[in-house]
C-alpha positions, 0 to 999 in steps of 0.5 A: 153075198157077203160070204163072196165078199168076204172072199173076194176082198181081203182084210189089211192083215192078210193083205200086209202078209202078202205084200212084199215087205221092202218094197212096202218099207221103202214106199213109206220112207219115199212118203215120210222120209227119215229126218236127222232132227230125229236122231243124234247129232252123230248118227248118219243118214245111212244109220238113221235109214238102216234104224227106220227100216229095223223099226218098220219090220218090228211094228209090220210084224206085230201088225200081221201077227196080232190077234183080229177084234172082231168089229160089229161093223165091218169096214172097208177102204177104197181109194178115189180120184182128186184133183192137186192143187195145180198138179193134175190128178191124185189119189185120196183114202177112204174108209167107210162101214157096212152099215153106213153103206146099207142106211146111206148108200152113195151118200155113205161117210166116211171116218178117220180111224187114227183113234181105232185100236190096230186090232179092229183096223187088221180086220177091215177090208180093202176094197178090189176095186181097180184103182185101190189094187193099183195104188195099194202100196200107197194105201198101206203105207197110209194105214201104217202112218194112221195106226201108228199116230199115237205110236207103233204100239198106241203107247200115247193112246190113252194119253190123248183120249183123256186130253180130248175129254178134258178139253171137251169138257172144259169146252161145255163148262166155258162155252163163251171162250169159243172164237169164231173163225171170221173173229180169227181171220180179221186178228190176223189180218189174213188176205184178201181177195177182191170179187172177181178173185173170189168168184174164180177161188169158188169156181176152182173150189167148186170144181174140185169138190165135184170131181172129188165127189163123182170119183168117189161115188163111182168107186162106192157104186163099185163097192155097193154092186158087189156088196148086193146091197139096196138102198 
């Protein structure tokens, strides 16, 4: 079954190899649009593009280039139905694993990725459920701007991990300089809803997790049938 799957199903290199490249740049700039703050004060927006589009090619090249690490467990994403707050349905990307999907099944998490190496991300499949192949530039250009979080390279990976563990660290050997939210809330001075707005914000807050939750379960259910797996 995992053989057909493996066929049915490609992985994001294979899928960036026979994307249609422009059309895949320009989607990522209509999501995260150029920014002069980022450049010269000389620099027009004309240039700014013409740069981000030039930097676009070099790092999807690399990407569709680079050699695959094979990961123990392999993973997959899939896009699911949301609701916008107040702006009807969205879409939402996730990533779960095999062996999550095997132990787990629907109940099944699913991960951030951002501190993955690219070479692991190349390899993990898209899922051919309908509406991920419908809205599978989006879910590129997602992938992209998660892969590239510490730089088109992962220059500043190893930056960050360190800081992280220093800062675990110094949070196990201080335990009492946590502050809890409720603490935060009240310093701040954050509003306050009266009950019957309250009632309505967790009905709207319920209904929203509901809907989020069934989608995603449907597309997993999908994924699952295909995959053979019982659980």
């Amino acid at each position: 079954m995992f053989l057909e799957m493996e066929k049915e199903m490609k992985t994001v290199q294979e899928t960036l190899k026979n994307i249609d490249e422009k059309s895949l740049i320009d989607n990522y700039l209509e999501t995260y649009p150029v920014s002069l703050d980022d450049f010269e004060d000389e620099v027009t927006i004309g240039d700014a593009r013409r740069y981000s589009q030039y930097r676009l090619h070099t790092y999807l090249s690399r990407l569709k280039e680079m050699k695959i690490t094979k990961s123990s467990n392999q993973g997959i994403f899939f896009i699911q139905r949301k609701m916008e707050d107040g702006l009807g349905i969205g879409t939402d990307f996730n990533l779960v694993f095999v062996d999550d999907l095997k132990k787990k099944g629907l109940d099944a998490n699913s991960y951030a990725y951002e501190f993955s190496p690219q070479t692991e991300i190349m390899g993990w499949w898209i899922a051919d459920n309908q509406l991920t192949q419908r809205y599978l530039l989006d879910l590129l250009v997602d992938i992209m701007e998660e892969a590239s979080f510490f730089g088109y390279e992962q220059e500043n990976l190893k930056k960050e991990l360190d800081t992280i563990t220093t800062q675990i660290d110094e949070i196990k050997e201080n335990p009492g300089k946590l502050v809890s939210f409720d603490k935060v809330r009240e310093e701040f001075d954050f509003d306050k809803l009266n009950s019957k707005e309250d009632d309505l914000s967790n009905a709207a807050l319920n209904a929203e997790l509901i809907y989020r939750e069934y989608s995603r379960k449907k597309e997993l259910k999908e994924i699952i049938d295909k995959l053979g797996i019982n659980y």
